[in-house]
N, C-alpha and C positions, 0 to 999 in steps of 0.2 A: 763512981758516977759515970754512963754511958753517953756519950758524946758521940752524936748523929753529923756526921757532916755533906749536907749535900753543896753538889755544885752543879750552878747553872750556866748554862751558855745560850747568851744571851743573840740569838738572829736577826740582824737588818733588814728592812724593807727589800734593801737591792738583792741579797741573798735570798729574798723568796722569788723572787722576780726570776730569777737565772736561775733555781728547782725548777720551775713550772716550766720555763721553757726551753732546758734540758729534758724534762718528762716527754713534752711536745716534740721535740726532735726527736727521741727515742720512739714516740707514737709513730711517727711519719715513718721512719727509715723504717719500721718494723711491718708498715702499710708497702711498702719500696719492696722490700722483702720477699714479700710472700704474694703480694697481689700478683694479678696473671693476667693477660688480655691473648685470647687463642685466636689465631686467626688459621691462615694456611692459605696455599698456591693454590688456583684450582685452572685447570686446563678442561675445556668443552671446544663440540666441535662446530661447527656455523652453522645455524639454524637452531642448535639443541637450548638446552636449558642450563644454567649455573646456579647453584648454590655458593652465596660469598661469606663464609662463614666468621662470628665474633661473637664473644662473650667472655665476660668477666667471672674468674674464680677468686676464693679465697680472699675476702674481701665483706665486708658488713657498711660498708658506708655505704651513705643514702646517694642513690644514682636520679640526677636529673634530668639528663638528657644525653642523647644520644646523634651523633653527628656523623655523617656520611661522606666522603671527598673523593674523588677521582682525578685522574692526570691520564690522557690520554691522547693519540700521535695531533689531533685535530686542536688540544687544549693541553699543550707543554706543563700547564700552570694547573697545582694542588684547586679544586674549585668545591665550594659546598653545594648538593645536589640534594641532599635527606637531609631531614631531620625528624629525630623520632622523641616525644615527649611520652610523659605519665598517660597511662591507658590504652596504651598503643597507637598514639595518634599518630599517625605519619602524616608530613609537609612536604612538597616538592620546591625545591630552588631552583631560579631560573627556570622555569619550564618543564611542566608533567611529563611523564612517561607510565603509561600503564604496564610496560613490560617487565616494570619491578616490586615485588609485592614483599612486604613484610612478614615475617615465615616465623621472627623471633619473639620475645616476651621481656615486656621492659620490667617485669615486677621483678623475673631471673634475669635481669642483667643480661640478656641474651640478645645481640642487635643482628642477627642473621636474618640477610636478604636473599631472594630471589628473581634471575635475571631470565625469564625466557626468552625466543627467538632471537638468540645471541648470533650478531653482525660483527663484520669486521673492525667499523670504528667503533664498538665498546672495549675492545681490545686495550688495555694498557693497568693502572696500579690504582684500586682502593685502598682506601685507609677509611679505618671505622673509631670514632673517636668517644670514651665515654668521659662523660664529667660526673665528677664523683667527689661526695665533700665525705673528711677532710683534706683526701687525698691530691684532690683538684685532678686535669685532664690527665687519662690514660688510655694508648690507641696502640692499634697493629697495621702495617700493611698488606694488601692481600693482591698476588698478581694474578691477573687474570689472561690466560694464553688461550689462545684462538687454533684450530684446525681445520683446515681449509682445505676439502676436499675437491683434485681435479677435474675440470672438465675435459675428459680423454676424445680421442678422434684421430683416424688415419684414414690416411688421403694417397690416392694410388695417382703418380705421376705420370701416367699414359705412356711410357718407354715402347717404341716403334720396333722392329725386326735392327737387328745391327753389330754391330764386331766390338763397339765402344763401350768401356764401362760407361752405364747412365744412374741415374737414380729411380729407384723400384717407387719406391712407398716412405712416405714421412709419418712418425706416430707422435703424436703430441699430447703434453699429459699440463693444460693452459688452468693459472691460477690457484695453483699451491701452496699451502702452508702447513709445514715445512716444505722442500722439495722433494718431486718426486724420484722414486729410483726408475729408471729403465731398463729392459734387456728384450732380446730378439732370441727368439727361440727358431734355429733355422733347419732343425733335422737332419738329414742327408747331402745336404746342400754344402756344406763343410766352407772351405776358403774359396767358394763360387760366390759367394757376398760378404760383405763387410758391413761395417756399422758405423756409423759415427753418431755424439750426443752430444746436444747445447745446451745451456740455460742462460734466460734472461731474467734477470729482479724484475719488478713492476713497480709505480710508487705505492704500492696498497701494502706494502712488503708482501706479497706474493711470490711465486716464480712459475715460470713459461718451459717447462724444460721439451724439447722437439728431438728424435734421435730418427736417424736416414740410413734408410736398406741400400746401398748399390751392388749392382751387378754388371753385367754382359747378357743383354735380351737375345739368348738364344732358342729358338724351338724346345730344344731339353730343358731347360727351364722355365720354358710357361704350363700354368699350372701349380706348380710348386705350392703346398700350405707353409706361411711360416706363421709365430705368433707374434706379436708382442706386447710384451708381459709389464703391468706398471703397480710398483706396490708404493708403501710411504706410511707414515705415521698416522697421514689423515683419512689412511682407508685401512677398514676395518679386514680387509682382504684382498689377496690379491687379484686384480683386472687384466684378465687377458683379452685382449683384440684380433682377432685370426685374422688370415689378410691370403687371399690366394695370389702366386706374383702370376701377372697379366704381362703378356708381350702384344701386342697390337701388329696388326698386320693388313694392307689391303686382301684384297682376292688377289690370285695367285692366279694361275693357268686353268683358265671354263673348260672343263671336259664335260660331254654329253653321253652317257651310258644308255644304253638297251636294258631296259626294266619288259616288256613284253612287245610284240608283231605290231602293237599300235599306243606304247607307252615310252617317255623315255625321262629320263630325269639329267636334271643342271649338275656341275660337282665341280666346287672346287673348298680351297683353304682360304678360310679368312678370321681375323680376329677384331671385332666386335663379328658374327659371325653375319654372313652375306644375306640381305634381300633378294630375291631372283625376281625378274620378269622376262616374260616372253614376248618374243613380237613376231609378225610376217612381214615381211619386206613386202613394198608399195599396195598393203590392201590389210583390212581389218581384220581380226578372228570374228568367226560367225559362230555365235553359243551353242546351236545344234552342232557344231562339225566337231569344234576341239575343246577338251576343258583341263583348265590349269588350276594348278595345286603347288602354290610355290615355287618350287625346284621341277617341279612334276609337270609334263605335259602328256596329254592323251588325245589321241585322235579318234573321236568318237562314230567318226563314218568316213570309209574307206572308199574316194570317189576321187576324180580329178580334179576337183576344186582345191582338194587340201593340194596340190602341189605348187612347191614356192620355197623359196630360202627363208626359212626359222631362226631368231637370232634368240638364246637366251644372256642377259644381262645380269651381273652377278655384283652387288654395291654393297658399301658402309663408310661409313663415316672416315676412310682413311683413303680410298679410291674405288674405280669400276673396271669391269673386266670383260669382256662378251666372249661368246662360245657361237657355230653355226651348223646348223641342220641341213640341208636339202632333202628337200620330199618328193618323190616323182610314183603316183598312183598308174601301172599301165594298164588301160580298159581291157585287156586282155586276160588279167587276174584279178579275179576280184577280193583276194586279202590286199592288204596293205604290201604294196613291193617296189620294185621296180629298180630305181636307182637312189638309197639312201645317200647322199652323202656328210658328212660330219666334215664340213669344209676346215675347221679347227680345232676338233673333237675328236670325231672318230676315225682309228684308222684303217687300212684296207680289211687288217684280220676280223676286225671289228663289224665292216659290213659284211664281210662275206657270211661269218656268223649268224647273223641277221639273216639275211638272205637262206640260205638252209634251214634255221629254225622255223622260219614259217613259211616255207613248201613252195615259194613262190622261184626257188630257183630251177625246182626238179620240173614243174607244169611248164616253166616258156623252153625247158629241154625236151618237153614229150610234143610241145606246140612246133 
């Protein structure tokens, strides 16, 4: 005779109670596991566009919605700004902004925004938050950095004739981010100048960085090309500034040269370079007699009227300087002659010269 014997074991309410959610824990952690939420850093530079990127892999629960937050230097504090529901509907919190546009797909789990004309206070940390059943909320942060490209500019310190080291030229590389680097490309010039470089923070977290040519404003040194060169993260390349160094100087000593028998020109050095005018001592120029051309005078007719002391005037912006003519026409010759003199200007060799070139000294010899 065959004798079956089964045995049952007989399960309690509570024991199904603690399988089930033992199951459910093993669901969850196994949702912990595997789910993803991708985000990443994105760095753009002021004015461009950002991409904030977020979406969910590996993951089959049903997605409700989609949450948007930011923290940035003006709002210390996590704040809700998006929200994104079923159909792509976007909501803005607290206050629209059209600068950001929805780029993602809520059916793929996909919450990827778009920021354009990106400013300085968008500057700081999203966080893109999905809610997901049975999972519940799962989010990423996403930093967003800023490049702030300089507004560059050098500025020439007017240094005057002198023996002293002054300061050339300031190049300044205002409102950076990061900072800017600087250098001075000086050529030939070698340890005839030096350099120095500052930087200031701003509170926009910027920086100001300024770097200074000096020298010794010598003659051999005006003139001079140096550059200076400003590179940096937030420029795509580097900015060279050329800068020629300027040494400033009034006029110097008026010399009047012999240009031909009835022309003669102003000469001297100055740096912005000299205005010239002429005058006649105690009486006006008559426009048929003499015509002036800057530095350049001409005596257009050879008579005793033109005779008189000639001043030319030689100016800029740092001082004046005067040069003097005497003109003496003898009715006796009729070129231009007699007794030139260059009371500050020209000297003896100077007029005799004169005097032989144009024949007037050999005629009052044959008179």
């Amino acid at each position: 005779m065959l004798k079956i014997m089964i045995k049952f074991h007989i399960v309690s309410l509570s024991d199904t109670v603690c399988l089930k959610r033992a199951k459910t824990s093993l669901h969850i952690l196994y949702l912990v596991m595997t789910l993803s939420v991708i985000g990443g850093s994105v760095t753009v530079v002021q004015g461009g566009t950002a991409i904030l990127p977020c979406h969910v892999t590996d993951t089959n629960d049903d997605l409700t919605q989609i949450t948007w937050q930011r923290k940035m230097r003006e709002k210390p504090h996590n704040d809700n700004f998006i929200t994104i529901q079923p159909r792509n509907r976007l909501q803005f919190v607290n206050g629209r902004d059209d600068r950001f546009k929805y780029i993602g797909n809520f059916n793929n789990k996909n919450g990827t925004l778009q920021l354009s004309n990106v400013a300085l206070k968008d500057e700081g940390s999203y966080t893109c938050i999905f809610t997901l059943f049975p999972s519940g909320n799962q989010k990423t942060e996403i930093p967003l950095n800023l490049l702030v490209p300089p507004f560059t500019s050098i500025k020439d310190n007017l240094p005057t004739l002198g023996t002293e080291e002054v300061l050339f030229a300031t190049c300044t590389a205002a409102g950076s981010k990061p900072p800017a680097v600087m250098r001075w490309l000086t050529g030939a010039l070698g340890d005839k100048v030096r350099t120095t470089t500052n930087s200031t923070q701003c509170d926009n977290s910027t920086t100001t960085t300024v770097s200074s040519l000096f020298g010794v404003p010598t003659r051999e040194i005006n003139g001079h090309k140096v550059q200076c060169v400003i590179s940096g993260d937030s420029l795509t390349k580097e900015e060279t500034l050329p800068f020629p160094i300027q040494v400033y100087l009034s006029p110097t000593e008026v010399n009047i040269s012999v240009i031909s028998e009835d022309s003669f020109e102003c000469v001297t050095e100055a740096n912005p370079n000299a205005n010239f005018t002429w005058s006649r001592s105690g009486q006006s120029f008559l426009e048929s007699a003499v015509k002036e051309e800057g530095a350049k005078l001409q005596l257009l007719s050879l008579t005793a009227y033109l005779n008189g002391l000639y001043e030319c005037e030689a100016a800029n912006s740092y001082g004046i300087k005067h040069g003097q003519l005497y003109v003496h026409v003898a009715s006796a010759c009729s070129a231009a002659w007699a007794s030139f003199g260059l009371l500050l200007s020209l000297n003896a060799i100077g007029a005799t010269w004169f005097f032989y070139k144009s024949g007037c000294f050999q005629k009052c010899l044959e008179q």
